[in-house]
C-alpha positions as CSV (number, residue, x, y, z in Angstrom):
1,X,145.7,123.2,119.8
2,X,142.1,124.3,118.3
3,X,139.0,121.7,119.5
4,X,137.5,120.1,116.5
5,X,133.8,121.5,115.8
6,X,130.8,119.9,116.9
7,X,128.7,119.3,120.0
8,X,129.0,115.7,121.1
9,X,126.1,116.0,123.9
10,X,123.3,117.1,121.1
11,X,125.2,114.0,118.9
12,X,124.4,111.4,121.9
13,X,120.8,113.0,122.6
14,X,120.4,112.2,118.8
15,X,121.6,108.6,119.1
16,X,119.1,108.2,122.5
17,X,116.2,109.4,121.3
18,X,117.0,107.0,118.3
19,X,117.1,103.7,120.6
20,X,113.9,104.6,121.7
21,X,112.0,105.4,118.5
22,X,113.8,101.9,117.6
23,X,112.1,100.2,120.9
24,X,108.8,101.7,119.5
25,X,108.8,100.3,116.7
26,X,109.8,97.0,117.8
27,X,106.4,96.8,120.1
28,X,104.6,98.4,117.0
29,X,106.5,95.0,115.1
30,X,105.5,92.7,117.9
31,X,101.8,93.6,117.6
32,X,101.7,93.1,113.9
33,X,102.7,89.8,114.4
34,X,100.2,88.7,116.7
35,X,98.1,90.2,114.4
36,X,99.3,88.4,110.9
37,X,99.3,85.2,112.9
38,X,95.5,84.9,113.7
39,X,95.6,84.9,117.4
40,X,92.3,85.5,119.4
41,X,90.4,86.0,116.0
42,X,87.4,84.0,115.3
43,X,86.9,84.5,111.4
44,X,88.6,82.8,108.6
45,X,88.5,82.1,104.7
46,X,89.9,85.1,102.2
47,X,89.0,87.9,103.8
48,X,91.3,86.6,106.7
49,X,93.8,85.3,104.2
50,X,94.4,88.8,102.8
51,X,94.2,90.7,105.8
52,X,97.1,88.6,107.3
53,X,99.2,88.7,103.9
54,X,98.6,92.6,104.4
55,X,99.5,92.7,108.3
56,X,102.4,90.6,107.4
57,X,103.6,93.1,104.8
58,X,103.4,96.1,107.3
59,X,105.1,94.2,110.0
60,X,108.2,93.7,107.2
61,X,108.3,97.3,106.8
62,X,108.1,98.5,110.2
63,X,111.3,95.8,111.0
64,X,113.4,97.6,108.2
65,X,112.6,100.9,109.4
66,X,113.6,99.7,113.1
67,X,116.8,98.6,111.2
68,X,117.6,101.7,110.0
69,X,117.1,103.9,113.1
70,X,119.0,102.0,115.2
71,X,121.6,101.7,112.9
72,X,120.9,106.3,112.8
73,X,121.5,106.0,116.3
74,X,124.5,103.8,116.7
75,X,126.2,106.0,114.4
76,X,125.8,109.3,115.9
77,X,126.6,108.0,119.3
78,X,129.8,106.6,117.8
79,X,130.7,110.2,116.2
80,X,130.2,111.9,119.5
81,X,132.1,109.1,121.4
82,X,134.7,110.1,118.5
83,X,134.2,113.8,118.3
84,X,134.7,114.2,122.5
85,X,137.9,112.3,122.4
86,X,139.2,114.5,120.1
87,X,138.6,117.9,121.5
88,X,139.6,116.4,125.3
89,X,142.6,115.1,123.3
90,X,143.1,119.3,121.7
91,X,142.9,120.6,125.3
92,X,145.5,118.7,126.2
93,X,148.2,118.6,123.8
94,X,150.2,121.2,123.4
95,X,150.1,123.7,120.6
96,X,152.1,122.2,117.8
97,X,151.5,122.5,113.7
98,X,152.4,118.7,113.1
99,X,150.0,117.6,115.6
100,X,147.0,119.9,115.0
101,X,147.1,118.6,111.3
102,X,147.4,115.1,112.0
103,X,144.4,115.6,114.0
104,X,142.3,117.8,112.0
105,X,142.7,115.2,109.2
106,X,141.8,112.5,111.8
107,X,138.4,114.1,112.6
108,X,137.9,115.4,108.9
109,X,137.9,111.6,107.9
110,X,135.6,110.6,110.5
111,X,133.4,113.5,110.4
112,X,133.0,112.5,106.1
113,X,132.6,108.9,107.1
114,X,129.6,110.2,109.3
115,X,127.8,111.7,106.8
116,X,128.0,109.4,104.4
117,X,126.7,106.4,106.3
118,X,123.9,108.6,107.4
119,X,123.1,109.7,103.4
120,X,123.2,105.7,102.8
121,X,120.7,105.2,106.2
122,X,118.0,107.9,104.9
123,X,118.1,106.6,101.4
124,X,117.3,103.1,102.9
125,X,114.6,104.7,104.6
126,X,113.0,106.3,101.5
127,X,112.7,102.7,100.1
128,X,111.1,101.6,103.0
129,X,108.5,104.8,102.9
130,X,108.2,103.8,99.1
131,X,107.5,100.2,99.5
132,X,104.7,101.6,102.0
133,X,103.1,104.2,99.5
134,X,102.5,101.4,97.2
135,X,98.9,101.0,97.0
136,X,97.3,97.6,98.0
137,X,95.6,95.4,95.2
138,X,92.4,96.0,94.5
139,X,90.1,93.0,93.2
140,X,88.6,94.6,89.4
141,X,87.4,91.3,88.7
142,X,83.7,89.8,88.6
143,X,81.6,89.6,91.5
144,X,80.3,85.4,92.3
145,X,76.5,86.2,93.2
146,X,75.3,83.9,96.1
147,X,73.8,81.3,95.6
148,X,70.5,80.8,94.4
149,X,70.5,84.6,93.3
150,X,71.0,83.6,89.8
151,X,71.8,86.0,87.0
152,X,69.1,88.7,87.5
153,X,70.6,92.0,88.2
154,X,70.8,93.5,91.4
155,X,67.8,96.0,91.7
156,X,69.4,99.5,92.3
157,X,68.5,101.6,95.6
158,X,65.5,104.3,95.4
159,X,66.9,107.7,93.4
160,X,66.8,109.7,90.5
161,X,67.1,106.9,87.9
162,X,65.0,108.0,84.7
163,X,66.1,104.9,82.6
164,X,64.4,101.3,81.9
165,X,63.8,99.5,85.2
166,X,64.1,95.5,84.7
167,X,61.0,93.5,85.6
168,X,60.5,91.8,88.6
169,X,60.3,88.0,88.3
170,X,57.1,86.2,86.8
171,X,56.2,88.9,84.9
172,X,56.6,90.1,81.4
173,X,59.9,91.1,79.9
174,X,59.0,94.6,78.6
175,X,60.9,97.2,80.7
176,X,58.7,99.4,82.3
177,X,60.1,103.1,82.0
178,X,59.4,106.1,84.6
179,X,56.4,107.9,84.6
180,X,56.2,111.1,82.9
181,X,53.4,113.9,82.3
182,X,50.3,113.2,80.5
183,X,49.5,115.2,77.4
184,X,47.0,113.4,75.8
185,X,42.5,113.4,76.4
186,X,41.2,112.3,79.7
187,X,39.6,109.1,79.4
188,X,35.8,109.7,81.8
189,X,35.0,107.1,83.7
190,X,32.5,104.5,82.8
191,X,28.8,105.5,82.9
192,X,29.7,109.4,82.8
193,X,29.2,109.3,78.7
194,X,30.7,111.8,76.7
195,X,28.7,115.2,78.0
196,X,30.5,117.8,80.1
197,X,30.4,117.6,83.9
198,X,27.5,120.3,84.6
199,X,28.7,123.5,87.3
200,X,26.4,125.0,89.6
201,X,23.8,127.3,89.1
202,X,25.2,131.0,89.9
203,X,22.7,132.1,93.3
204,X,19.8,134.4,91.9
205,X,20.0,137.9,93.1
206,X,17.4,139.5,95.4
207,X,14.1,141.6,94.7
208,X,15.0,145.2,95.3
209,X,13.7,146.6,98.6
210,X,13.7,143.1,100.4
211,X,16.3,142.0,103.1
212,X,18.5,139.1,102.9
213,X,17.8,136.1,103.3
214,X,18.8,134.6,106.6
215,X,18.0,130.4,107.0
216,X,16.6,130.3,104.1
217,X,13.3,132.4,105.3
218,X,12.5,136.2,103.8
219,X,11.4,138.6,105.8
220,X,9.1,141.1,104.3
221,X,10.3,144.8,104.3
């Protein structure tokens, strides 16, 4: 009689390496319990509050998808268990029609069953990988100021900011707004009057025939 198809050993390797992603996890689980739990941590009030709600949450997730791999790996080790019987069983048993299609509709059943039940195991774990991929809320709310801050805006940090800037306490409530370039007359100074700044007198050129002058003393030619 014809062995069934399949490989039983890479079926069991499956179903091994299965239990211990599964044991994996379960640490993984372990450590996000500690963590959701507080232990060793020295701060407290809603910042703690959400980041345990959030540990807790992952911890949930990584539990379900421990769930599901071992329940992967308890299946195919079952199939392989299932499958090796029945080729050691073909071996065996002499050639004979009845028989070979009592047993070809034995493994045909079980090989179905298999697949189905892992279809249903990965479709669990797309739930889990979507309950994951949700994002985490995010606070749109107002912002409490601390106290004694009041209700003055924050000022912004230094940068290219060409609008209004608010004024700082105690003094007047007109915005002051940026600096730009001056167009208009140039105000002198007080005591320089009205009369134009006088340049220096251009240096007079020498007599013709006479040397230059050198420290201020001329040398006759």
């Amino acid at each position: 009689m014809k062995p069934p198809e399949g490989d039983p050993d890479l079926l069991r390797r499956a179903g091994q390496r299965c239990g211990r992603l599964a044991a994996e996890l379960a640490a993984v689980e372990s450590s996000l319990a500690v963590a959701a739990a507080g232990r060793g941590m020295r701060w407290s009030g809603t910042a703690a509050a959400a980041f345990g709600a959030r540990t807790t949450e992952h911890r949930r997730v990584v539990a379900d998808t421990r769930v599901v791999v071992e329940r992967l790996g308890a299946l195919a080790i079952a199939f392989a268990e299932e499958l090796a019987e029945a080729q050691r069983r073909a071996r065996t048993t002499d050639a004979n029609a009845a028989t070979s299609a009592a047993a070809d509709e034995r493994i045909s059943l079980s090989r179905a069953r298999f697949r189905r039940q892992v279809r249903t195991a990965q479709a669990d774990l797309i739930q889990v990988r979507l309950r994951l991929a949700q994002p985490s809320g995010r606070w749109t709310g107002p912002v409490v100021l601390p106290p004694g801050l009041g209700t003055r805006p924050v000022p912004l940090p230094p940068g290219r900011w060409t609008g209004p800037l608010p004024p700082p306490p105690g003094s007047s409530s007109r915005p002051v707004t940026s600096p730009g370039r001056w167009a208009g007359p140039v105000v002198p100074p007080p005591g320089l009057g009205t009369h134009p700044l006088p340049l220096p007198a251009p240096a007079r050129a020498a007599p013709v025939g006479s040397a230059p002058l050198t420290g201020g003393t001329r040398v006759p030619a």
